[in-house]
C-alpha positions in Angstrom: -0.3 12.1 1.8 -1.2 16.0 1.0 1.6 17.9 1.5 0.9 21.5 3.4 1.2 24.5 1.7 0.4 28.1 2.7 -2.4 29.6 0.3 -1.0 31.4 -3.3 -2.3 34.4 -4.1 -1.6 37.4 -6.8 0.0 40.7 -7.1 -0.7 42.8 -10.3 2.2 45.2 -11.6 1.5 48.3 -13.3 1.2 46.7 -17.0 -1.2 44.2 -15.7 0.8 41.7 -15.1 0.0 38.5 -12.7 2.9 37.9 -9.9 2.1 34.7 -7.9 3.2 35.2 -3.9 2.4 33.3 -0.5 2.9 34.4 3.1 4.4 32.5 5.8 5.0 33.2 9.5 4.0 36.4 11.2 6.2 39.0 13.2 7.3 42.6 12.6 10.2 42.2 10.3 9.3 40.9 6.9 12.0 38.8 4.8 11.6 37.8 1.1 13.6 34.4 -0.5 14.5 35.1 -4.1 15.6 31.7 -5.8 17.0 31.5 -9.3 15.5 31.5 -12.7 13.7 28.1 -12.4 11.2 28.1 -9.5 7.5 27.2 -8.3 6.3 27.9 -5.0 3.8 25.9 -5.4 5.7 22.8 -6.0 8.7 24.2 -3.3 6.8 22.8 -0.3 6.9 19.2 -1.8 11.2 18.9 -0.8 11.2 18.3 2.8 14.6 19.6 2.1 13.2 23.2 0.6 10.0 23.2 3.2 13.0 22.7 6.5 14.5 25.6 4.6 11.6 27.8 4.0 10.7 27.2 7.4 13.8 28.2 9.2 13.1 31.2 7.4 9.6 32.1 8.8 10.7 31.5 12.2 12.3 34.9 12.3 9.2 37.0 10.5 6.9 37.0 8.3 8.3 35.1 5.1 6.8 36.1 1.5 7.2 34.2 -1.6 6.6 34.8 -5.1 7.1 33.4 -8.4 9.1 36.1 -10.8 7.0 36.6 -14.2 7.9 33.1 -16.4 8.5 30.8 -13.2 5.6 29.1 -11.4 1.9 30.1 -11.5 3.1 34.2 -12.5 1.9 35.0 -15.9 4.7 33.9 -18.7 7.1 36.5 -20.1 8.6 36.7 -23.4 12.0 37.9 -24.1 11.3 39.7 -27.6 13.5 43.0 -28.0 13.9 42.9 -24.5 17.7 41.4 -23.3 18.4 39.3 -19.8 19.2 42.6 -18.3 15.7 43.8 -18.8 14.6 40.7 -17.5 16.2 41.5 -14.1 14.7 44.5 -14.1 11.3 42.9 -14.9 12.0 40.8 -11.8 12.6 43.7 -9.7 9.5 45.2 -10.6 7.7 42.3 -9.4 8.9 42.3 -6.5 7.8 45.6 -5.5 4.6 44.7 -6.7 4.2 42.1 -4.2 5.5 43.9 -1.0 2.6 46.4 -2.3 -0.4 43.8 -2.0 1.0 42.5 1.3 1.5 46.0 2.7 5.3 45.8 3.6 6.9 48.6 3.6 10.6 47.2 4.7 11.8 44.1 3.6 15.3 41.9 4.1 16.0 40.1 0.9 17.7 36.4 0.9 18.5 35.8 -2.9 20.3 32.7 -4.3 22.6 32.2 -7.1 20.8 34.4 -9.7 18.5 36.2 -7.5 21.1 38.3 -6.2 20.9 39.8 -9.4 17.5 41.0 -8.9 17.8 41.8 -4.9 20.9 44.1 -6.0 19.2 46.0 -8.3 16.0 46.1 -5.8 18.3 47.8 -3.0 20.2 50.5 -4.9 16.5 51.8 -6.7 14.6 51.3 -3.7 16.8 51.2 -1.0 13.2 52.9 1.3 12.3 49.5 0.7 15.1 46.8 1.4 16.4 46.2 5.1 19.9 43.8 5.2 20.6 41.8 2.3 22.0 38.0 2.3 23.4 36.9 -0.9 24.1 33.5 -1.4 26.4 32.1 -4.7 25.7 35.7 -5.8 27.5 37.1 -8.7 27.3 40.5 -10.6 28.1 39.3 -13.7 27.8 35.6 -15.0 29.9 35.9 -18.3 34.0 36.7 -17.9 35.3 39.6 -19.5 39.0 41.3 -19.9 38.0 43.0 -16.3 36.1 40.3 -15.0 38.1 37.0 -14.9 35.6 35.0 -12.1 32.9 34.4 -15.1 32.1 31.5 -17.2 34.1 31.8 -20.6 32.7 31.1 -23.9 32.8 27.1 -24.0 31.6 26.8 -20.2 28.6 29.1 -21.2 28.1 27.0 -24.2 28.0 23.8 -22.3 25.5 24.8 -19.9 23.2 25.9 -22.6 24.0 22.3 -24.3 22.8 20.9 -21.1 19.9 22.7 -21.0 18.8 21.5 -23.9 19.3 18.0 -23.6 18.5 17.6 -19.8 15.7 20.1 -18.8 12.7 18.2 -16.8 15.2 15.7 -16.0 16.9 16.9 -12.8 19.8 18.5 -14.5 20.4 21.1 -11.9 21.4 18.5 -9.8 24.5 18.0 -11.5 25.5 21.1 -9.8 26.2 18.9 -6.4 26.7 15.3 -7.8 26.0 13.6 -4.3 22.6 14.4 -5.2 22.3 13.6 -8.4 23.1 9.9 -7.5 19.9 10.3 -5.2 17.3 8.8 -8.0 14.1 9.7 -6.3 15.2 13.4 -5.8 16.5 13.6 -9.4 12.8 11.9 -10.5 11.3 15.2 -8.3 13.6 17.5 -9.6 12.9 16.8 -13.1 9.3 17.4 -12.4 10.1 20.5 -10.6 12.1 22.0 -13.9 9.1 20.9 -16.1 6.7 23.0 -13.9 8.9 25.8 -12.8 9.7 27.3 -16.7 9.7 26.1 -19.8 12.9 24.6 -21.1 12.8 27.2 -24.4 13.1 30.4 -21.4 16.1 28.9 -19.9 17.8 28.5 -22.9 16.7 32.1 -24.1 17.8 33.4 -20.7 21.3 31.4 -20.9 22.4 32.7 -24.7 21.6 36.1 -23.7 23.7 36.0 -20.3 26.8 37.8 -21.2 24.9 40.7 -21.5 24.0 40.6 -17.8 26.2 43.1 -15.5 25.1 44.9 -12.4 28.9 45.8 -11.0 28.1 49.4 -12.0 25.3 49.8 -9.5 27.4 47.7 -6.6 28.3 51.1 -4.6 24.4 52.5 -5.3 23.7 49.7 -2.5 23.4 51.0 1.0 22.2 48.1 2.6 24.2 46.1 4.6 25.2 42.6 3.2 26.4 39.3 3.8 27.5 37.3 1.3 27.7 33.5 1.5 30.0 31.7 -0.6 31.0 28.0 -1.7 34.4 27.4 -2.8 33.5 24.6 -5.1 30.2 26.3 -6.6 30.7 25.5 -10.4 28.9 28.2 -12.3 29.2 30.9 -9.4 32.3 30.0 -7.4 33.9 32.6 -4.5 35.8 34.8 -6.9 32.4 36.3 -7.1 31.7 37.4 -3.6 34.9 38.4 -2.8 34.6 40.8 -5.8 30.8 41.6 -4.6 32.6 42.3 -0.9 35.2 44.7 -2.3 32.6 46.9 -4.3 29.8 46.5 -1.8 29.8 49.8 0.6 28.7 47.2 3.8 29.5 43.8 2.7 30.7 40.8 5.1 32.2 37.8 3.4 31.5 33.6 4.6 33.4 31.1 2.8 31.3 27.9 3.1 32.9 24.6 1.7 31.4 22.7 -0.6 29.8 22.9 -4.0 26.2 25.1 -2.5 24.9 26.3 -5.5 21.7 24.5 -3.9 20.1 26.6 -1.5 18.6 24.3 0.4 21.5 21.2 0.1 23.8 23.3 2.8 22.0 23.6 6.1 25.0 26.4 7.2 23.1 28.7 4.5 19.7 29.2 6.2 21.0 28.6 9.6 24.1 31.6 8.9 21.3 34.2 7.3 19.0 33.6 10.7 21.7 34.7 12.7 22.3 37.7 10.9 19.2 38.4 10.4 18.3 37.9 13.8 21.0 40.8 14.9 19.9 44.4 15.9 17.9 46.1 13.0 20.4 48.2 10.4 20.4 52.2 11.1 18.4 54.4 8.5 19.6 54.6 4.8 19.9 58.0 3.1 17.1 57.5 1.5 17.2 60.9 -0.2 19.5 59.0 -3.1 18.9 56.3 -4.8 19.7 54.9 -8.1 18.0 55.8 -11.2 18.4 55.8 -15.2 17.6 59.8 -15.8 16.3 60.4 -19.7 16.4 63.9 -21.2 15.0 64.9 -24.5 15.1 68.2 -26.3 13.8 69.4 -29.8 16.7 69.7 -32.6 16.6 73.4 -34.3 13.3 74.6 -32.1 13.7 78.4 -33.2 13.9 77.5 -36.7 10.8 75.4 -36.2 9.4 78.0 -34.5 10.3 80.9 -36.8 8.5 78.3 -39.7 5.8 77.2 -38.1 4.5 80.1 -36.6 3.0 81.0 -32.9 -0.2 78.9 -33.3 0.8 76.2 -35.2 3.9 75.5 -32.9 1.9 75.9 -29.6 -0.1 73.1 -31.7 3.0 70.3 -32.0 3.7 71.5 -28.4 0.9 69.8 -27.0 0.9 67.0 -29.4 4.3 66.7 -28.3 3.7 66.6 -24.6 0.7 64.5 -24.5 2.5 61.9 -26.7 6.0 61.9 -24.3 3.2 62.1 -21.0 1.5 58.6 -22.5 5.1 57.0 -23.5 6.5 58.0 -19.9 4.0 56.2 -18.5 3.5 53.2 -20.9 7.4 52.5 -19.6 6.1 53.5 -15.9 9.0 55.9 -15.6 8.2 59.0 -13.6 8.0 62.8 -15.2 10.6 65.3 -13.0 9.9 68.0 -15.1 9.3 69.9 -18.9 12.2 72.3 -19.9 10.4 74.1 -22.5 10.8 72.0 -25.5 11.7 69.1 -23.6 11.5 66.9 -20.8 13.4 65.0 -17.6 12.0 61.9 -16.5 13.4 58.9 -14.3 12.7 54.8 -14.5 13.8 52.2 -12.1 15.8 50.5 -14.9 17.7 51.5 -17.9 16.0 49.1 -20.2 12.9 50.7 -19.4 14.6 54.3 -20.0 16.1 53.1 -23.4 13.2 52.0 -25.0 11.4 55.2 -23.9 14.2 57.3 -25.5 13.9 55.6 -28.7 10.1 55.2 -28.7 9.6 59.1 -28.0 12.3 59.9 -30.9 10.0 57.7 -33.0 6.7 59.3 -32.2 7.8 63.3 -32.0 8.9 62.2 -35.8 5.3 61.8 -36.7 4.6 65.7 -35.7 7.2 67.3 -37.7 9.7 67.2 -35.7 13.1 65.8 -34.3 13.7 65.0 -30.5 17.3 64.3 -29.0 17.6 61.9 -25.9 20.4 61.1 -23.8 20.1 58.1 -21.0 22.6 57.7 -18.2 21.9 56.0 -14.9 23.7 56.9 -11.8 22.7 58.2 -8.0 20.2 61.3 -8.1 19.5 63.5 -5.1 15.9 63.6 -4.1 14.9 67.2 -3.6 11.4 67.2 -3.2 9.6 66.2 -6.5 13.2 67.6 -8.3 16.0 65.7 -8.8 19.6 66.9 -8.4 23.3 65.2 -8.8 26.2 64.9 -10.8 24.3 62.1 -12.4 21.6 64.6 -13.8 24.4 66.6 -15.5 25.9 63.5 -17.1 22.5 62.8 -18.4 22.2 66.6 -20.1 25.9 66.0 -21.6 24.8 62.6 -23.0 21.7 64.4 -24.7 23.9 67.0 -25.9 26.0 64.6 -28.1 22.6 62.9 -29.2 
């Protein structure tokens, strides 16, 4: 029998990439499921399990869908130079992308496991955009550290990549609750679901680069209020997790739910608890005049002594070069230009991966003219002032490029 499924269609993000997205339900608010790492919405509707969920969802709005870049029917994604935390970022982005084509400007976000990740990061450098936030089996940082105990250590990060490996396409994320694995038709579907959602070489990619992934340092950039819904028995992302999230969130509320639950849709108290709040009176505004941001700043080494060489004309020359060249780099990494400072320049981007590789490509490229540039990158909360940016955080970002 056809299974039912709303129609897929496509966002484009600024680089020309394809993000897959369906819409569900109709209403005034709008709400937006991020799953994990491993996901088709295609194939979602095929689990009466997910579809219930899914939904439960759209009873309360207008649900919207979408397959992050390397998951689904979105266009594929390499890791390259690029780390997990770029990734996330990347994830972010595509999410914006899609409340663009559907025209939503307000959206609550219900992220599982790893999508908190992305719905974090989404509410501190957009928070104009984001509404409540429900976070379920959420976690700011997978890996344990000296400071962060609640993470997987070296062996249990090991392991799962081992199990990638060997059990990708074959229903291994069931393990996670093992009264389902036992269910053999739903670990035949699963396995199918893994082939089709990503390919087994990203997951192990995105799993050996893990321990790089940590978004504690934007936790009290995020205005939105927040529940957080956690399992006591979740293996990978247990409750020391969210009660951490709920002491650094500004508006966080904390649900302990028994059970293992990494499984969004295995616990019906997940959906049923994130309608309710959902459902509740609308959030007051958000300062929307600060946000987060990763701020660049460059600046020419010895400028007067270039100057005094060079000449009027022929340093008005490298000038130019200079500014077209930092203009098209800017933009390549879709960062914004705040402003030139003579010699040099301040210019914003939604993620610091983005900012990075911008610093390091415009050092690169001034080279070619004849000349050195200094860049400092610090991310922190700016003040909007117009089309000007203000904040401790700007200063931080001027004494980083002084050190440069």
């Amino acid at each position: 029998m056809a299974v039912w499924q709303p129609r897929t269609s496509f966002a484009f993000t600024p680089d020309g990439a394809r993000v897959a997205y369906q819409v569900v339900g109709s209403g005034d608010r709008d709400v937006v499921f991020l799953t994990d790492w491993a996901h088709s919405i295609d194939l979602m509707w095929e689990l009466p399990h997910i579809e219930r969920f899914l939904r439960r969802l759209a009873s309360i709005g207008r649900l919207i869908l979408f397959d992050k870049r390397g998951n689904g029917a979105s266009d594929g994604r390499e890791f390259g130079d690029q780390d997990f935390q770029g990734v996330v970022e990347q994830s972010a982005e595509d999410l914006l992308a899609v409340l663009d084509a559907v025209e939503s400007q307000r959206a609550d976000l219900v992220a599982s496991t790893a999508g908190g990740t992305t719905a974090l990061l989404f509410a501190a450098t957009h928070p104009e955009r984001c509404g409540r936030l429900v976070l379920q089996d959420a976690c700011p940082r997978v890996a344990s550290s000296p400071d962060y105990p609640h993470g997987l250590d070296a062996a249990e990060l090991q392991a799962v990549i081992d199990g990638i490996r060997s059990g990708w396409g074959k229903g291994s994320a069931l393990a996670q609750q093992p009264d389902r694995f036992e269910d053999r038709d739903l670990r035949l579907w699963y396995g199918r679901y893994e082939r089709l959602a990503v390919e087994r070489s990203w997951m192990v990619q995105a799993w050996e680069q893990i321990a790089v992934l940590d978004v504690r340092a934007i936790l009290p950039s995020v205005q939105a209020p927040t529940m957080l819904l956690v399992h006591d028995k979740a293996p990978a992302f247990g409750n020391g997790h969210g009660r951490y999230l709920a002491a650094h969130l500004p508006s966080a509320e904390l649900v302990e739910l028994d059970g293992p639950g990494c499984l969004f849709w295995a616990d019906e108290h997940i959906v049923e608890t994130a309608v309710e709040y959902l459902g509740a009176a609308q959030p007051g505004a958000v300062d929307e005049s600060r946000v987060l941001a990763t701020i660049v700043m460059t600046d020419m080494v010895s400028s007067t002594i270039s100057l005094a060489q060079m000449g009027d004309h022929r340093w008005r020359e490298v000038l130019d070069a200079h500014d077209r060249v930092t203009d098209e780099l800017v933009t390549h990494f879709r960062g914004r230009l705040v402003n030139r400072t003579g010699d040099g320049l301040v210019a914003t981007f939604d993620g610091p991966a983005r900012g990075v590789r911008c610093a390091e490509a415009m050092c690169g490229e001034v080279a070619g003219l004849g000349v050195e540039v200094r860049a400092g990158v610090h991310v922190g909360e700016i003040e909007l002032r117009g089309q000007e940016i203000g904040g401790i955080a700007v200063h931080l970002a001027a004494r980083v490029m002084s050190e440069a």
